[in-house]
C-alpha positions as CSV (number, residue, x, y, z in Angstrom):
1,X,0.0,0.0,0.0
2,X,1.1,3.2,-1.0
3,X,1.4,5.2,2.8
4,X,4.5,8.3,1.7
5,X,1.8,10.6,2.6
6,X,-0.4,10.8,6.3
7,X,-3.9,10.6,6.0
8,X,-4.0,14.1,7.7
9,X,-1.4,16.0,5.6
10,X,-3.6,14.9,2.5
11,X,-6.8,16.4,4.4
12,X,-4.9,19.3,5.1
13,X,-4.3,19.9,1.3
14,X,-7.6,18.9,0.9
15,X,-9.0,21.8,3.2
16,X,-7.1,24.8,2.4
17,X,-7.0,23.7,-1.4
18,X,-10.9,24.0,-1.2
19,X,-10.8,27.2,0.3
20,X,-8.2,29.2,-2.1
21,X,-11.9,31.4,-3.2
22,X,-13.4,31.4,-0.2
23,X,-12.8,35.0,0.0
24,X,-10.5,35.5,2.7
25,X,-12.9,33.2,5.6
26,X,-10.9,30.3,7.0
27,X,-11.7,26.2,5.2
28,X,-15.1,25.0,7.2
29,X,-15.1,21.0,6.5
30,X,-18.3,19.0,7.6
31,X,-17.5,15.4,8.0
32,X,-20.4,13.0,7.8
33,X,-21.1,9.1,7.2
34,X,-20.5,7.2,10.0
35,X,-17.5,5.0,11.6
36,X,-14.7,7.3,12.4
37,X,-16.0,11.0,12.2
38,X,-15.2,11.9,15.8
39,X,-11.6,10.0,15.6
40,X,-10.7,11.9,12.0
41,X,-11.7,15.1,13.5
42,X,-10.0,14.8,16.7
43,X,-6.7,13.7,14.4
44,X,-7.1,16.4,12.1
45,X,-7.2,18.7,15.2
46,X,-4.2,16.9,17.1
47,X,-2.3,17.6,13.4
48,X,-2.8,20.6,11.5
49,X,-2.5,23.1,14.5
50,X,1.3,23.4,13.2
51,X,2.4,26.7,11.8
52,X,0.5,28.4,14.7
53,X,-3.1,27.8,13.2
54,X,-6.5,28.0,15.5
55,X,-8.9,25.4,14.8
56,X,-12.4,25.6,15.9
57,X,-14.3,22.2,16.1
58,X,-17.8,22.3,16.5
59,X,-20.9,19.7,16.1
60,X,-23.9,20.9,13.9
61,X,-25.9,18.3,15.5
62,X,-24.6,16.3,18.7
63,X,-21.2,15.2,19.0
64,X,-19.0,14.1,21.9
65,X,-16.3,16.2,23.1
66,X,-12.5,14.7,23.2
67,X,-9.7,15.5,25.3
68,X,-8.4,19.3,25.5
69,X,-5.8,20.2,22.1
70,X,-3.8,23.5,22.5
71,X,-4.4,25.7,19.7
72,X,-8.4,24.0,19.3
73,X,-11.2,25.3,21.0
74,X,-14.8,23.1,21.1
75,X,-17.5,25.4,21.0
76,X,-21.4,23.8,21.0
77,X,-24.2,23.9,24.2
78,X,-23.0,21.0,26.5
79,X,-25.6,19.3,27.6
80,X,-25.2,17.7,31.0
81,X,-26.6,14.9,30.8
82,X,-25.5,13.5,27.8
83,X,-21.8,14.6,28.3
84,X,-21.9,15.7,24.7
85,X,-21.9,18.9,22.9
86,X,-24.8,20.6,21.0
87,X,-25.3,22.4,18.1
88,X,-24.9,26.5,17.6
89,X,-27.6,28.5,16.0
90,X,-26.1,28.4,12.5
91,X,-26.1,32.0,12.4
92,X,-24.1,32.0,16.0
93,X,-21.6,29.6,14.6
94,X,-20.9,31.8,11.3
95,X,-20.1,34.7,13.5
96,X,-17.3,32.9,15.4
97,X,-15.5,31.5,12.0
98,X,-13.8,34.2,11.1
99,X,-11.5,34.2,14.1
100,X,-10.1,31.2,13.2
101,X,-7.6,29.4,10.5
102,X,-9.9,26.3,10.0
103,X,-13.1,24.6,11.1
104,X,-13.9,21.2,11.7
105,X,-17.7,20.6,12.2
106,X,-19.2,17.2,12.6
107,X,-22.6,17.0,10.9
108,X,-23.8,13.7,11.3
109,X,-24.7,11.5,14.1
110,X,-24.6,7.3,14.3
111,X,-24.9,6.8,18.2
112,X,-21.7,5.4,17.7
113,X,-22.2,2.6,15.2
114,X,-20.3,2.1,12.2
115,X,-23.7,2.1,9.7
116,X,-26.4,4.2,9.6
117,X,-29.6,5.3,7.2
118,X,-30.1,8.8,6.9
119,X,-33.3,10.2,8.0
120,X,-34.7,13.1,5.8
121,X,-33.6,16.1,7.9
122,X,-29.8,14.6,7.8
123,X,-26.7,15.2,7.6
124,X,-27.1,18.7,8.7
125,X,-23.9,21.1,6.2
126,X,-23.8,24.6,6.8
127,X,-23.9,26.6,3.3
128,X,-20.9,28.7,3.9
129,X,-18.7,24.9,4.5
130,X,-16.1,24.5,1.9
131,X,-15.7,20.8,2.0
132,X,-17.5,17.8,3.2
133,X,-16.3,14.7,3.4
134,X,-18.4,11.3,3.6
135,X,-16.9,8.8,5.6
136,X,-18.0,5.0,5.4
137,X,-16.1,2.4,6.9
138,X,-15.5,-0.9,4.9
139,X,-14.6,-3.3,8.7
140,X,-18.4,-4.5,8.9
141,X,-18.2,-5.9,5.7
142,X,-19.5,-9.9,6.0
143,X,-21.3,-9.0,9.1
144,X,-25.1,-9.8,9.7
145,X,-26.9,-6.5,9.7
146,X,-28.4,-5.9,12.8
147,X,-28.9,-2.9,15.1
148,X,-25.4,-3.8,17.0
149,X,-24.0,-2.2,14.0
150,X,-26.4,-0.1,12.1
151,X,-28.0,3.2,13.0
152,X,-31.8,3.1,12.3
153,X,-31.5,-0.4,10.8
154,X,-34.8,-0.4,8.7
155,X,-33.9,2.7,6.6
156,X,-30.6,1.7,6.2
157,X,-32.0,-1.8,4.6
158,X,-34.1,0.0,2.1
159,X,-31.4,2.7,1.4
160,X,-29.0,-0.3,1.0
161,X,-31.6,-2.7,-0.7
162,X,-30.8,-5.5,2.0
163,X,-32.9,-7.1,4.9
164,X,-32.2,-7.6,8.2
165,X,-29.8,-10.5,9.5
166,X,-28.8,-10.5,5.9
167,X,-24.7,-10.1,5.7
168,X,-23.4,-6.8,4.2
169,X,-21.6,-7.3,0.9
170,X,-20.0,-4.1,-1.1
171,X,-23.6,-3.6,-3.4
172,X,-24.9,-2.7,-0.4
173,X,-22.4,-0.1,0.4
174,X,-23.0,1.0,-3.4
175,X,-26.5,1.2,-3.4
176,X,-26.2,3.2,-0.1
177,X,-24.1,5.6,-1.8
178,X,-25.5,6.0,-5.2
179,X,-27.5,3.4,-6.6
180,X,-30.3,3.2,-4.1
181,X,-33.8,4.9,-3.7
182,X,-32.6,8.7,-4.8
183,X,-33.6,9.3,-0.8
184,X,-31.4,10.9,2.0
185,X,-27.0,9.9,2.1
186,X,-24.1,11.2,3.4
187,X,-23.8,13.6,0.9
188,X,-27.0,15.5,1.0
189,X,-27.4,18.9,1.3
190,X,-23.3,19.3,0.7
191,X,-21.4,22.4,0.0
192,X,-18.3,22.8,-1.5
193,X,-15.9,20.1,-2.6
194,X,-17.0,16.8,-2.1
195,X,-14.3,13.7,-0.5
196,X,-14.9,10.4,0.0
197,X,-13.3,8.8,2.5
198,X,-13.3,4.8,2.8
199,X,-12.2,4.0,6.3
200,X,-10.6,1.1,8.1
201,X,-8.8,0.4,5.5
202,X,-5.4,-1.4,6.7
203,X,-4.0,-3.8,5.1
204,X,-4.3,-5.0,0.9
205,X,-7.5,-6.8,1.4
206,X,-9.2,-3.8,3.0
207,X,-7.9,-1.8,0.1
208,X,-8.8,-4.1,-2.6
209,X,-12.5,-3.9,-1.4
210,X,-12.0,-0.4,-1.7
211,X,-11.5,-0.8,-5.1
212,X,-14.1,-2.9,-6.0
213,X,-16.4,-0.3,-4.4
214,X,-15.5,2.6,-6.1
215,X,-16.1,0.5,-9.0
216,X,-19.9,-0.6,-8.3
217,X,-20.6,3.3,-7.8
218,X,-22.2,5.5,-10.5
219,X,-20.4,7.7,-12.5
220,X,-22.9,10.8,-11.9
221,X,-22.3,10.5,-7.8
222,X,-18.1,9.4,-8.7
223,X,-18.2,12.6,-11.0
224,X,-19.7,15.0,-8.6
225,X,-16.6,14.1,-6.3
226,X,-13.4,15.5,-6.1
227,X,-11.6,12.3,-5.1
228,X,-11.8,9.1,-3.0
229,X,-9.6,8.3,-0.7
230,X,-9.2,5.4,1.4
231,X,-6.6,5.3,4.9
232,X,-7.0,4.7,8.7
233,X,-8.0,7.6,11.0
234,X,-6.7,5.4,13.7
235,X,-3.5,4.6,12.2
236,X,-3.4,8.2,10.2
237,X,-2.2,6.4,7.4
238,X,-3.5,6.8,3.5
239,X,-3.3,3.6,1.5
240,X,-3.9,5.6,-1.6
241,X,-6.6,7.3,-3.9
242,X,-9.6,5.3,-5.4
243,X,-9.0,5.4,-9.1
């Protein structure tokens, strides 16, 4: 596998490269999907705060809050029960942008599972964000689908075109993407530049089924992207772009 390049330094091109028109405001990137948002943006934070940058990370739904960065500051309504942070009023959160050299929002919410089906009011993408980036991990791959693994299980069957118990194969990850009911995915209501981002992938075989699903998806939702890209937030390793 090709790793001469971190998974975060090719975000960080990613980012600001998105942002070169953005008319002097600072690269906003909405992650959604589901299976390693939190983890990417908490790298990403840990990262690119070189060169003296301040990064703002901030939920636009719900989003648990990690361990303290220097140079990153959490902003959201914590609520005290949950232990996790809340969303701004968009127009509270575009204020606060400007003051900083990049923004990390998380947009998307899978109670901490690895799959999910998107309900019609998600993912939630500011309009002034500059990139979003779907994130879909390929580990649950020959697992039975059930609700230890998949947010709202019975949309994400008829998103997917599967049934429950059944094991998920890569058309089902297609279909979720781009060849399913033309309803809700990770990518709607996206501004900007649009990334995919194929995680837990580790080793040749994971990359390999990486390939073979950016081949089962369509080439209107392949065009609309401006890459593929499939690594490890966990090891912050990129095994190379999805041709």
């Amino acid at each position: 596998m090709n790793q001469s390049e971190s998974l975060s330094g090719r975000f960080e091109k990613l980012a600001f490269g998105a942002a070169e028109d953005a008319k002097g405001m600072p690269p906003v990137v909405a992650f959604t999907g589901s299976g390693g948002k939190t983890s990417l943006i908490e790298l990403l934070a840990k990262k690119l705060t070189h060169k003296g940058r301040k990064i703002l990370v901030s939920p636009t739904t719900k989003m648990r809050p990690f361990p303290p960065i220097p140079g990153v500051t959490m902003a959201g309504r914590l609520n005290r029960e949950s232990g996790k942070l809340e969303a701004l009023p968009p127009e509270e959160l575009e204020k606060i942008i400007e003051d900083y050299d990049l923004v990390l929002l998380e947009g998307d919410g899978s109670k901490g599972l690895p799959l999910k089906g998107w309900a019609p009011y998600e993912p939630v993408i500011p309009r002034f964000t500059t990139l979003t980036v779907g994130i879909l991990p390929l580990l649950p791959l020959g697992k039975p689908l059930s609700t230890e693994i998949v947010h709202r299980l019975p949309l994400f069957c008829e998103l997917a075109g599967a049934r429950p118990g059944e094991l998920l194969r890569i058309r089902h990850l297609a279909a979720l993407l781009s060849g399913g009911t033309g309803k809700r995915d990770l990518f709607s209501g996206a501004s900007g530049d649009k990334a995919l981002f194929f995680n837990q992938i580790e080793d040749e075989t994971a990359l390999a089924r990486g390939h073979e699903l950016a081949a089962l998806l369509e080439s209107g939702f392949r065009d609309s992207l401006c890459t593929i890209i499939a690594g490890s937030a966990r090891l912050d390793t990129m095994s190379g772009c999805v041709p």
